[in-house]
ZAZA-87586 format. One record per residue (C-alpha): residue in one letter; x, y, z. Coordinates in steps of 0.25 Angstrom, whole numbers, plus 2048, in hexadecimal, padded with zeros to 3 digits. Example, Ala and Ser with C-alpha at 12.3 -4.5 7.8 and 13.67 -1.06 7.14 Angstrom:
! residues 2
A8317EE81FS8377FC81D
! end
This chain:
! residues 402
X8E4968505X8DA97150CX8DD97A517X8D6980521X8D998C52BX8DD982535X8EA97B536X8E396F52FX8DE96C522X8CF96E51EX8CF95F51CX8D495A529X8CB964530X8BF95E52AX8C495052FX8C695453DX8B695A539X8B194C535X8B9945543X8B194F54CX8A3949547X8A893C54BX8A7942559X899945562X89E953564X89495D563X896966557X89597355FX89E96F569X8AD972568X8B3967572X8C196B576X8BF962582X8C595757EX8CF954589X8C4954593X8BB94958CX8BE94657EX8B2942574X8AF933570X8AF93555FX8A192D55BX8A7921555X8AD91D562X8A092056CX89891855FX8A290D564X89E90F572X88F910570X891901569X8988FB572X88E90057EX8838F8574X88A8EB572X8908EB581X8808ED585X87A8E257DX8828D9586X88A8DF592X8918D3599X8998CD58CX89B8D8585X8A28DF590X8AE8D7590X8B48CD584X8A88CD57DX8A88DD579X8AF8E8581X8BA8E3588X8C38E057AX8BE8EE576X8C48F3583X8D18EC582X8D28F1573X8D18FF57AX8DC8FD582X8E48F9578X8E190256FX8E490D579X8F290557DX8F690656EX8F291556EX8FA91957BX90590E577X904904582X9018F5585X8F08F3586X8F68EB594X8FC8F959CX8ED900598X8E19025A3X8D490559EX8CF9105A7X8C491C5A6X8CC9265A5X8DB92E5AAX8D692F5B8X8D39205BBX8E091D5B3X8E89275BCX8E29205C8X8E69125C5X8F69135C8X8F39205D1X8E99195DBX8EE90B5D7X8FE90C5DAX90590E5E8X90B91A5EBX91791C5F4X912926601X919932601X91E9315F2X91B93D5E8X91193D5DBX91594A5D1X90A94E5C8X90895B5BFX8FE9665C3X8F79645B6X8F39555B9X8E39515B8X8DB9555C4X8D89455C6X8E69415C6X8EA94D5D0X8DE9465D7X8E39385D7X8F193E5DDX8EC9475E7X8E493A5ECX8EE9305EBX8F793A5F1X8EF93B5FEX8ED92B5FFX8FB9265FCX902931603X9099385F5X90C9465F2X90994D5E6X9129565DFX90E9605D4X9149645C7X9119725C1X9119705B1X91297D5A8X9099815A1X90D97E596X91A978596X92597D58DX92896F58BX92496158FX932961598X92B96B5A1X92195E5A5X92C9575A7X9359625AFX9279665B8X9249575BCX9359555BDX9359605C7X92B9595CFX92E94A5CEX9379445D9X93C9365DFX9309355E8X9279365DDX91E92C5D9X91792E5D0X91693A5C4X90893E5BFX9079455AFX8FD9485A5X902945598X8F894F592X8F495859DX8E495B59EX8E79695A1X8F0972596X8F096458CX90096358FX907957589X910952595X91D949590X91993D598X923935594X92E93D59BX92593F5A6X9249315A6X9349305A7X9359395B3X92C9325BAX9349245B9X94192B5BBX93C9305C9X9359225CBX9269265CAX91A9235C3X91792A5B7X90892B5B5X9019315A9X8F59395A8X8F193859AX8E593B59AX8E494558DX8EF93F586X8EB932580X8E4936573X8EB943573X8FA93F575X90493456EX90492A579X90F91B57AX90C919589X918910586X92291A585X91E924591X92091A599X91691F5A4X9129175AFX90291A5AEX8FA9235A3X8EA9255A5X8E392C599X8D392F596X8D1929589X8C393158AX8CC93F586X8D493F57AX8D2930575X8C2934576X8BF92757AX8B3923582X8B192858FX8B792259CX8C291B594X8D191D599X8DE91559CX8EA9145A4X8F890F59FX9009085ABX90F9045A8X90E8F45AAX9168F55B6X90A8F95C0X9028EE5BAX8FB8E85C5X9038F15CFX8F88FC5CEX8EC8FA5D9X8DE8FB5D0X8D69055D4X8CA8FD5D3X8CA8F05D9X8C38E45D0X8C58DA5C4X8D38E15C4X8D88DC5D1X8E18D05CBX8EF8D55C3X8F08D65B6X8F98DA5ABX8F08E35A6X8EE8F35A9X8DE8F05A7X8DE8E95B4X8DE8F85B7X8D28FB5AEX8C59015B3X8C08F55BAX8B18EF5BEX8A68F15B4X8A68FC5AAX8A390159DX8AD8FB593X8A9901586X8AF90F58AX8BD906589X8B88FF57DX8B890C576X8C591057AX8CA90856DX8C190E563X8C491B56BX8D291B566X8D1914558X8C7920554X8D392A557X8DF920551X8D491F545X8D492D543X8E392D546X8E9932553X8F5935550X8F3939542X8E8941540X8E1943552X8EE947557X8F395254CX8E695654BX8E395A55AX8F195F55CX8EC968550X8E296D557X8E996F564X8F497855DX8EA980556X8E4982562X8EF986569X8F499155EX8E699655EX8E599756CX8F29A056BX8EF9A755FX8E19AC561X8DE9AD570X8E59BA577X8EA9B5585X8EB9A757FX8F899D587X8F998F583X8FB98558FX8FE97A587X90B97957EX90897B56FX91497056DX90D96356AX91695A572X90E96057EX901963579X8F795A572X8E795D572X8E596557BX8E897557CX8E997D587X8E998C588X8E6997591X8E19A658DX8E69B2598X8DB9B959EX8D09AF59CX8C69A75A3X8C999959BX8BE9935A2X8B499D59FX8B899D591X8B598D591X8A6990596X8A699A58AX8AB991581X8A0985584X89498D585X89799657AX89D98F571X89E980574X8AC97E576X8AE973580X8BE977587X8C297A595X8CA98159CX8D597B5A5X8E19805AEX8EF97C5B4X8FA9855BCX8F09905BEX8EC9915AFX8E09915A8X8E098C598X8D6985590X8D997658CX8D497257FX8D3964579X8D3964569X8D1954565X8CE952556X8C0953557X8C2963558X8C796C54EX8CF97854BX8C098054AX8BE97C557X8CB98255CX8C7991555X8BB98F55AX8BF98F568X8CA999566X8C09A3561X8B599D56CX8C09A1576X8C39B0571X8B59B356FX8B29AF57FX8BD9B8583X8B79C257CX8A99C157FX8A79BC58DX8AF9C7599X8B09BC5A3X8B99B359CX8C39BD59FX8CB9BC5AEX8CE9C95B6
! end
């Protein structure tokens, strides 16, 4: 079998080479942005674009029974299978934001009581609390994470050293937007029961990147963005909610969903809207499990995420992972920081002068740059920006702090 200078063989390279074309992506761009928006691949937006036709030729049938709502119930069980639950506890929302605000806005919190969050949550969920907390009467308690953990007990020992009996509920990423950490959530999960709270799951950049059997967590709620690493269409996310608060959850928006049900899609998004986005979900996911997930995606981008990584180390002078190189708290997106150096600087660089699309990302008083690798990047793209990275530092004086 060929080989190539790259821990792959020529041939599997030229594979992943083929599955980029299947993407819009513009040949001079290196997108390594991934967990921000992820790219629809061509078959699925094709999908899209031909529902829009039929669905326009005529609007009032082919909205419900007669087109897109069995497409949209396919999608949700298609997504149920793939994070291992029942079609019956998913909401179809837009994205991790609305799905947080469901249970957060839609439950009754005790006055007084205490919330426990991490210092590395999502901007919006850090939002949502800080408003709910101001309305119901909460307080808000913060966990330091390090960066990085030795292991995935110090999550545990830093939310354990701030969880108490008043607390209501417990707020976790299970892969965190900032360094790209893997967070054990299912003993998260545990330690929220044992203290009586609600355990509630950020999860956004975990489905498509992570093995998920939302059976086994055990968690009381999980919101994801399908638009990230499942590149699905645009405006297209879901919340999990244990069967338990079925009904017991005050809709955010009032409409059709006003009688109970047993279904969490009484809490989908309600009134007119587009449904094809939902509609795709499905073939969002069957491209992907076509490909093989777990056989071929997965190894693949964890690939690339440890080469990456080792690069980072071997051939930047300042170089410090702050992201784990064991895989058990890693997944596809890398993290680093370079001593000495303007990160976001070097990010300006790196779009005008080479057309690397990365950013630049902090947490307890860091800087390092987050870099998402899905399949449709390669291992030449990682040299590329290594060297891209060097040469900058080099070059340019003002990437350099006094």
């Amino acid at each position: 079998m060929t080989t190539s200078r790259h821990p792959i063989t020529a041939e599997e390279a030229a594979y992943w080479s083929e599955i980029r074309k299947q993407f819009y992506l513009m040949d001079d761009v290196t997108y390594l942005q991934g967990g921000t928006v992820g790219p629809s691949a061509r078959p699925v937006i094709e999908r899209i674009i031909g529902l829009m036709r039929e669905f326009e030729a005529d609007p009032l049938h082919r909205r419900h029974g007669d087109l897109l709502r069995p497409l949209v119930e396919a999608s949700r069980e298609k997504l149920a299978r793939f994070v291992g639950t029942t079609p019956e506890r998913i909401a179809l929302v837009l994205n991790t934001t609305m799905g947080m605000n469901i249970p957060g806005q839609g439950l009754i919190w005790e006055r007084g009581s205490d919330v426990l969050l991490s210092d590395q949550e999502y901007p919006a969920v850090r939002a949502l609390w800080t408003w709910l907390a101001e309305r119901d009467g909460l307080n808000l308690n913060y966990v330091s994470l390090p960066v990085p953990p030795s292991s995935p007990q110090d999550i545990v020992d830093a939310y354990a050293a701030g969880i108490t009996e008043n607390t209501s509920v417990v707020i976790f990423s299970h892969v965190y937007f900032t360094t790209g950490l893997v967070a054990p959530i299912t003993e998260l999960t545990r330690l929220a029961h044992d203290h009586g709270a609600v355990a509630m799951v950020d999860g956004a950049h975990a489905v498509g990147m992570v093995p998920l059997d939302l059976s086994e967590v055990g968690c009381d709620f999980y919101a994801s963005s399908s638009h990230k690493w499942l590149l699905a269409p645009k405006g297209v996310g879901f919340l999990y909610m244990d069967a338990k608060y079925q009904n017991k959850i005050r809709p955010v928006i009032i409409g059709h969903n006003m009688r109970e049900t047993d279904a969490a899609s009484r809490y989908d998004v309600n009134g007119t809207r587009d449904l094809i986005p939902h509609a795709g979900l499905g073939d969002a996911i069957d491209y992907q499990l076509d490909i093989g997930w777990e056989s071929r995606i997965r190894p693949y981008c964890l690939g690339l995420a440890r080469y990456l990584k080792a690069q980072a180390l071997e051939r930047i002078r300042g170089a410090r992972l702050t992201i784990p190189m064991d895989e058990s708290m890693s997944g596809f997106i890398s993290s680093f920081s370079i001593e000495g150096i303007d990160l976001s600087k070097v990010c300006q660089y790196l779009w005008s002068d080479y057309k690397i699309e990365v950013t630049a990302i902090g947490a307890n008083d860091q800087s390092f740059f987050r870099v998402s690798t899905h399949f449709y990047d390669s291992y030449d793209d990682i040299d590329r920006f290594i060297s891209a990275i060097n040469e900058i530092i080099a070059k340019y004086p003002d990437v350099h702090l006094d």
